[in-house]
DODO-408073 format. One record per residue (C-alpha): residue number from 1; residue in three letters; x negated, y, z. Coordinates in pm, 1 decimal. Example, Ala and Ser with C-alpha at 12.3 -4.5 7.8 and 13.67 -1.06 7.14 Angstrom:
// DODO-408073
<pt 1 "ala" <-1230.0 -450.0 780.0>>
<pt 2 "ser" <-1367.0 -106.0 714.0>>
END
This chain:
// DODO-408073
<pt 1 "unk" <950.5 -1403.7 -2336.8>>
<pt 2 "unk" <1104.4 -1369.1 -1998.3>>
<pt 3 "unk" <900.2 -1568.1 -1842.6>>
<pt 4 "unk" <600.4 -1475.0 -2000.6>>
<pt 5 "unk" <624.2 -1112.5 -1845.6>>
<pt 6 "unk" <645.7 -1235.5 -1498.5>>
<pt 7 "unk" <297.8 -1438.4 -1572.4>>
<pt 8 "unk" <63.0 -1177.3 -1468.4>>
<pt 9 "unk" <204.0 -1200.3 -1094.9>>
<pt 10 "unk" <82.0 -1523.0 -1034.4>>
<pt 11 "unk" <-201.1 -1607.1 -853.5>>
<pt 12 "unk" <-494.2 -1702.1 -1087.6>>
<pt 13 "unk" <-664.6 -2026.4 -1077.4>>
<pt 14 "unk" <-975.9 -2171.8 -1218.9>>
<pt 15 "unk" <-1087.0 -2537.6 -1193.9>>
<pt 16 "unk" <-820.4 -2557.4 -916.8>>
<pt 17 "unk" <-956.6 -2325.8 -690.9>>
<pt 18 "unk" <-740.0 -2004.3 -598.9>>
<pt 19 "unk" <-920.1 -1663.8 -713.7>>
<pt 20 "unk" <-762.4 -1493.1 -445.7>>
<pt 21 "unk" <-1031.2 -1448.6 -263.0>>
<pt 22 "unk" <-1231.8 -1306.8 -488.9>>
<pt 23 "unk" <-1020.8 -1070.4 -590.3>>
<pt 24 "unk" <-948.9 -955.7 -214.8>>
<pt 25 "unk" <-1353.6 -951.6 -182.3>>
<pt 26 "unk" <-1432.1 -762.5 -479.6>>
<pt 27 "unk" <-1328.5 -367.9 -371.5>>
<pt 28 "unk" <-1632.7 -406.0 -128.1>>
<pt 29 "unk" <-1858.1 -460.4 -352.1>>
<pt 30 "unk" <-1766.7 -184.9 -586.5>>
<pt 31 "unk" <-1837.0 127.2 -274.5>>
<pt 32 "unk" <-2199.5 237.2 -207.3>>
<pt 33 "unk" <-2317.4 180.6 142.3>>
<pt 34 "unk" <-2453.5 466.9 361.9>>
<pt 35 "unk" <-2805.2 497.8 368.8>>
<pt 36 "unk" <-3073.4 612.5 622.2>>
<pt 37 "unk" <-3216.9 903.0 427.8>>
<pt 38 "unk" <-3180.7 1253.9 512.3>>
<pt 39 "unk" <-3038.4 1359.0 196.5>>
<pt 40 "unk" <-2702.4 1104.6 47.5>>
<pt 41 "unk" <-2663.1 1093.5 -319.8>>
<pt 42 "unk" <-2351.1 1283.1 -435.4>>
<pt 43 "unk" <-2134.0 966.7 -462.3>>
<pt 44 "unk" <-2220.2 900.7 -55.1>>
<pt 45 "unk" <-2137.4 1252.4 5.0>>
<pt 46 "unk" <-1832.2 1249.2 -191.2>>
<pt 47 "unk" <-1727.1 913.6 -4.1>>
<pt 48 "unk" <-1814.4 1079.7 318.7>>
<pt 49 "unk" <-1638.2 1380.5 219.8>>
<pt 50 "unk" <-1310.3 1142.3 162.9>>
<pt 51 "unk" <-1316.6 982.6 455.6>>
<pt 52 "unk" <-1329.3 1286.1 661.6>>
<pt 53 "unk" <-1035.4 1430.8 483.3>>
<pt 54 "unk" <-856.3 1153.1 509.3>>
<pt 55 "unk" <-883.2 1077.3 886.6>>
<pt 56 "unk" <-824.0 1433.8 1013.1>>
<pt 57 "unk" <-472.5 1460.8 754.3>>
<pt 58 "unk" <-404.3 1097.2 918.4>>
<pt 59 "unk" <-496.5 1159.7 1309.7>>
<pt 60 "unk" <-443.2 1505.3 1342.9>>
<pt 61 "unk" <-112.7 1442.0 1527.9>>
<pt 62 "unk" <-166.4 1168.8 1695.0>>
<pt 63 "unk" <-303.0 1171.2 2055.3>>
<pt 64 "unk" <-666.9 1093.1 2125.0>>
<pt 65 "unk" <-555.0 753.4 2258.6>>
<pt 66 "unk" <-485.0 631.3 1888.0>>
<pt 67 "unk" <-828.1 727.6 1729.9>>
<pt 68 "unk" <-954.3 439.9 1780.3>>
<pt 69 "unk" <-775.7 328.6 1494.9>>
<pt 70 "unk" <-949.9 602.3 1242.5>>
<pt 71 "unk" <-1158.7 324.4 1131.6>>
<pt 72 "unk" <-887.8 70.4 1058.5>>
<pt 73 "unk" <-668.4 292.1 884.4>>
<pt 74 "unk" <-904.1 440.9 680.0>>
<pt 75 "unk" <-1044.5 91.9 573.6>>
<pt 76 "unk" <-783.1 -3.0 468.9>>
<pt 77 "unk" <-604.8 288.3 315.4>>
<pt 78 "unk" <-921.0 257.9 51.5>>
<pt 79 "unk" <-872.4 -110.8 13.5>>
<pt 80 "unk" <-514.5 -76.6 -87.6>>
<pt 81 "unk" <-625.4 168.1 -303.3>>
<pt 82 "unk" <-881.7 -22.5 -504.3>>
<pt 83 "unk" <-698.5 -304.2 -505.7>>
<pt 84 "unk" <-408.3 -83.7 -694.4>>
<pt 85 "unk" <-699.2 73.5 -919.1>>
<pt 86 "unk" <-827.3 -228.3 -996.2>>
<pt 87 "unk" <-482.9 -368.1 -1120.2>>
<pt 88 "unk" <-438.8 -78.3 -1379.6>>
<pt 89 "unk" <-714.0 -284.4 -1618.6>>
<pt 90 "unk" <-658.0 -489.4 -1886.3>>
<pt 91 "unk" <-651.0 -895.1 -1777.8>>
<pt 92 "unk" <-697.1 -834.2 -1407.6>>
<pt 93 "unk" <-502.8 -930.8 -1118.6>>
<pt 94 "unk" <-328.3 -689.0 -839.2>>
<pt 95 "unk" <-310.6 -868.5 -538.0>>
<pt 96 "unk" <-40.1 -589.9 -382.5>>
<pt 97 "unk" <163.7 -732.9 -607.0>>
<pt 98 "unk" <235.1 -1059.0 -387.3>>
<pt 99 "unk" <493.5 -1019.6 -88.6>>
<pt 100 "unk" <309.2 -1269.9 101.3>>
<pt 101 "unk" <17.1 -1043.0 73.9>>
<pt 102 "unk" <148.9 -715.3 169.4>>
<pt 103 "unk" <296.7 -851.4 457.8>>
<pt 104 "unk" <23.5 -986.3 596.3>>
<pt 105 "unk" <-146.0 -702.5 626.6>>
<pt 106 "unk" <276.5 -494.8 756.3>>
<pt 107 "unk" <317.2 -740.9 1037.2>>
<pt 108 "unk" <7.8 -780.9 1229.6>>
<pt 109 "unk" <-6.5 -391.5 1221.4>>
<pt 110 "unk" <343.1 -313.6 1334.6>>
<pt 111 "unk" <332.5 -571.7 1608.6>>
<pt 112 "unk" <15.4 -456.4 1690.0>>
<pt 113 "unk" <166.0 -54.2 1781.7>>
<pt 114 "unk" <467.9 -211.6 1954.5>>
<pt 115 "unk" <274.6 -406.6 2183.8>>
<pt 116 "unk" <56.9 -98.6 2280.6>>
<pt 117 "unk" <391.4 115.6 2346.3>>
<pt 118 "unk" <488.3 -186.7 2504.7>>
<pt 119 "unk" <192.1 -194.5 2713.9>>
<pt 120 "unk" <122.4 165.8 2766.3>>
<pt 121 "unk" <488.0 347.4 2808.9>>
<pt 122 "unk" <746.8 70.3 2832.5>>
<pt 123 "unk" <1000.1 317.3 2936.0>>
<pt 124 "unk" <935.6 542.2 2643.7>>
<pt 125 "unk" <876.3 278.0 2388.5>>
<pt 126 "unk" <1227.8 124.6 2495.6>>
<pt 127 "unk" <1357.1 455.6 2506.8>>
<pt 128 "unk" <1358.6 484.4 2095.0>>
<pt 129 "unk" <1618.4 215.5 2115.3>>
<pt 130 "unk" <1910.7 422.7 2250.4>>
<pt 131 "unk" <1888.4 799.2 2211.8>>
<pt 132 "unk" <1991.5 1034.6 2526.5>>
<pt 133 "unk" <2353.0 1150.5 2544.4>>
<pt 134 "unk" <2458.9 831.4 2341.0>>
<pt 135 "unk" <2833.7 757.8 2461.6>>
<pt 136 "unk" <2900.7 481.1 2710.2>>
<pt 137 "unk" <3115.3 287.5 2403.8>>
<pt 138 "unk" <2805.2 329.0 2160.6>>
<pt 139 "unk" <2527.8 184.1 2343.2>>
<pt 140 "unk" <2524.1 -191.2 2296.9>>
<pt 141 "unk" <2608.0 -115.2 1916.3>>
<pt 142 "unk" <2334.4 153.2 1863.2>>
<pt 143 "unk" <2108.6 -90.4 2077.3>>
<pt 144 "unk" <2163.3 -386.4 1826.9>>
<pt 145 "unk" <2096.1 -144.1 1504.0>>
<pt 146 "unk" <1804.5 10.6 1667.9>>
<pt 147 "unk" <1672.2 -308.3 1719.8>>
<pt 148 "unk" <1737.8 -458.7 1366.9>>
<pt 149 "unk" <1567.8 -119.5 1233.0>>
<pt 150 "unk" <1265.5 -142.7 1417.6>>
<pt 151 "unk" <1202.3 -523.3 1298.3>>
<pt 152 "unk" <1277.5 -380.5 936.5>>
<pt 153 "unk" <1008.5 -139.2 961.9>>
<pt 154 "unk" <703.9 -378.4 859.7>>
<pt 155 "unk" <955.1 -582.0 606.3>>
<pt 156 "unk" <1040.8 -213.9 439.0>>
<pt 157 "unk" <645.1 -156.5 423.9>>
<pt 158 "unk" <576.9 -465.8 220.9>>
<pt 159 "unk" <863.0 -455.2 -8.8>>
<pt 160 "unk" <812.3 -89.4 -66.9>>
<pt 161 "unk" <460.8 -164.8 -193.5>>
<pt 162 "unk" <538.4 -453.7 -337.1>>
<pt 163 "unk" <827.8 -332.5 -558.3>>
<pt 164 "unk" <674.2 -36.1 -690.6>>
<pt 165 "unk" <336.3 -159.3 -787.8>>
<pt 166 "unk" <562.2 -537.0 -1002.8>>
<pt 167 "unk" <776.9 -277.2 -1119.7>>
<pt 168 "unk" <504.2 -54.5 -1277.6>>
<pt 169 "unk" <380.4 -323.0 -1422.2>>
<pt 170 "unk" <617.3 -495.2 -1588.8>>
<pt 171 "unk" <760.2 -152.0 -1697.8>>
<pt 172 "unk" <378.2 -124.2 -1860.5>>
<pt 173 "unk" <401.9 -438.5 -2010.2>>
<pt 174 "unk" <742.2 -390.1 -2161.6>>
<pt 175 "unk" <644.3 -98.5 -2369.4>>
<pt 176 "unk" <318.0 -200.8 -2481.1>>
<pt 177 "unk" <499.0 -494.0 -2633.6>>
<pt 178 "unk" <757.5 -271.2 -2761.4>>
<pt 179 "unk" <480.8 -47.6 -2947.5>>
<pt 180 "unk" <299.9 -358.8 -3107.7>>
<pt 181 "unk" <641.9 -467.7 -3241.2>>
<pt 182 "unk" <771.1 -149.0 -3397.3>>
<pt 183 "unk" <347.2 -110.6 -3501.2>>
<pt 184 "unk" <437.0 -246.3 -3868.9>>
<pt 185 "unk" <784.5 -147.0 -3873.0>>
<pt 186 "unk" <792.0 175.2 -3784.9>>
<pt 187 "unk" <477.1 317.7 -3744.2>>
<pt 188 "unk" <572.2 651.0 -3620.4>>
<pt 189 "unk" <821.8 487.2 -3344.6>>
<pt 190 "unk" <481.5 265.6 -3217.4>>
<pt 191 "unk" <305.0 599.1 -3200.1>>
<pt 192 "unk" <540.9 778.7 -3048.9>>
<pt 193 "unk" <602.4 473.6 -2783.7>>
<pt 194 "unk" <205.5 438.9 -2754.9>>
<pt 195 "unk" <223.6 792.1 -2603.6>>
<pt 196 "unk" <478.9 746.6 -2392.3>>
<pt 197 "unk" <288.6 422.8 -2247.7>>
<pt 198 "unk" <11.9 660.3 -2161.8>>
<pt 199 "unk" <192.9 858.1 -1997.6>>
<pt 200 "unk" <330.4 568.4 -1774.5>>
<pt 201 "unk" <7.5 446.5 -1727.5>>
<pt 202 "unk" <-114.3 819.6 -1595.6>>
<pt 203 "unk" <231.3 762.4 -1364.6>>
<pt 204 "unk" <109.8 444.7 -1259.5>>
<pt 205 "unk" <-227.8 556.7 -1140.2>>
<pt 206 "unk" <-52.1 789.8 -954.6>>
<pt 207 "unk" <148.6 555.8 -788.5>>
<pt 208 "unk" <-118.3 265.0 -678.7>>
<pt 209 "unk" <-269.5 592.1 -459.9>>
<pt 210 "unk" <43.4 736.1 -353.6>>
<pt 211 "unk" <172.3 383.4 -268.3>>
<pt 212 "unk" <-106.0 324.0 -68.8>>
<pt 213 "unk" <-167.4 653.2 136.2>>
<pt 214 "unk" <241.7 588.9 214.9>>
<pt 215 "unk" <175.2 254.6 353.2>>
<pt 216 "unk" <-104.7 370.6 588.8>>
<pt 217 "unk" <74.4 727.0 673.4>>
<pt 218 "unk" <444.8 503.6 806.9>>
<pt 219 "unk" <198.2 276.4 972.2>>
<pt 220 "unk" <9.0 607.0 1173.3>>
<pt 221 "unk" <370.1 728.7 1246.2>>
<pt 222 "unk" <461.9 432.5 1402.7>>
<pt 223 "unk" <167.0 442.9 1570.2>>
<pt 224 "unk" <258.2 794.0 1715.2>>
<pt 225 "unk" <553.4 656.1 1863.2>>
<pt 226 "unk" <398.2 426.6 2069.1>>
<pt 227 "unk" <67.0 627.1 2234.5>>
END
């Protein structure tokens, strides 16, 4: 039984070939693509509408140096998204829910603001590692745990995501077994257990967009830091 709840975290496979893919490929498909006409249907405009809510909230204050990354950070705060969506349904698959995953997408990210503090304000980019007026005793200590906290950061990103989504699930799965248990038993336990698992799952929906919008908002202020 054990094992059986931790099943639905494994990658699928059919005729040997990973589904991964697929699954990582499918959000794309699901989002209408802008068109040339003058007027947008209301799902385009709605879209559109997102989008520009989304990147103002996000870039607002940052300096005009890091707007180039509107586009990235949007992207993918939608991808994340869908990908959590997607993993609400019956027999499907949530990629977020593999560590390797996340992280992929944490690291390249975080590296990729330290090397443009790195690059555009050494000075103030080493500067976050020892704060001013730190006593002459303190510094090589608050040095070393400044450092160790600022290789954390993208580690903290994927566990965060990665924790909340496996722990929704399995929290899901738990009590839907518990209600088709106590279903003949105690009918008016299952009922009252059935509710409660729609509640959870209204919680859950919740939390594959919150989850997501987090994961793009630390990655924008650590992006702040270093333009």
């Amino acid at each position: 039984m054990t094992l059986s709840f931790f099943d639905q975290f494994m990658s699928p496979v059919m005729f040997g070939i990973p589904l991964m893919a697929l699954a990582l490929s499918l959000p794309w498909i699901l989002y209408p693509k802008p068109t040339s006409r003058w007027l947008n249907s209301r799902l385009l405009t709605l879209q559109g509408w997102f989008f520009n809510r989304f990147t103002q909230q996000i870039l607002q204050p940052i300096n005009p140096a890091g707007h180039k990354w509107a586009v990235m950070l949007t992207s993918l705060m939608l991808f994340l998204i869908t990908l959590n969506m997607l993993g609400l349904l019956p027999y499907t698959f949530t990629p977020t829910t593999q560590l390797s995953l996340n992280m992929a997408f944490a690291v390249p990210l975080w590296l990729a603001t330290v090397i443009i503090g790195m690059r555009n304000q050494p000075t103030h980019a080493l500067g976050h590692l020892l704060p001013e007026g730190t006593p002459t005793l303190l510094i090589p200590i608050l040095i070393i745990i400044e450092t160790i906290s600022l290789f954390i950061r993208p580690l903290a990103l994927g566990v965060r995501l990665t924790a909340n989504l496996t722990a929704g699930h399995l929290l899901i799965q738990l009590i839907a077994t518990a209600a088709f248990v106590l279903l003949p038993l105690m009918p008016t336990v299952a009922i009252l257990t059935a509710t409660l698992l729609f509640l959870l799952t209204l919680l859950e929906v919740a939390v594959a967009m919150i989850q997501a919008y987090v994961f793009v908002l630390l990655l924008s202020l650590y992006l702040q830091e270093n333009v």
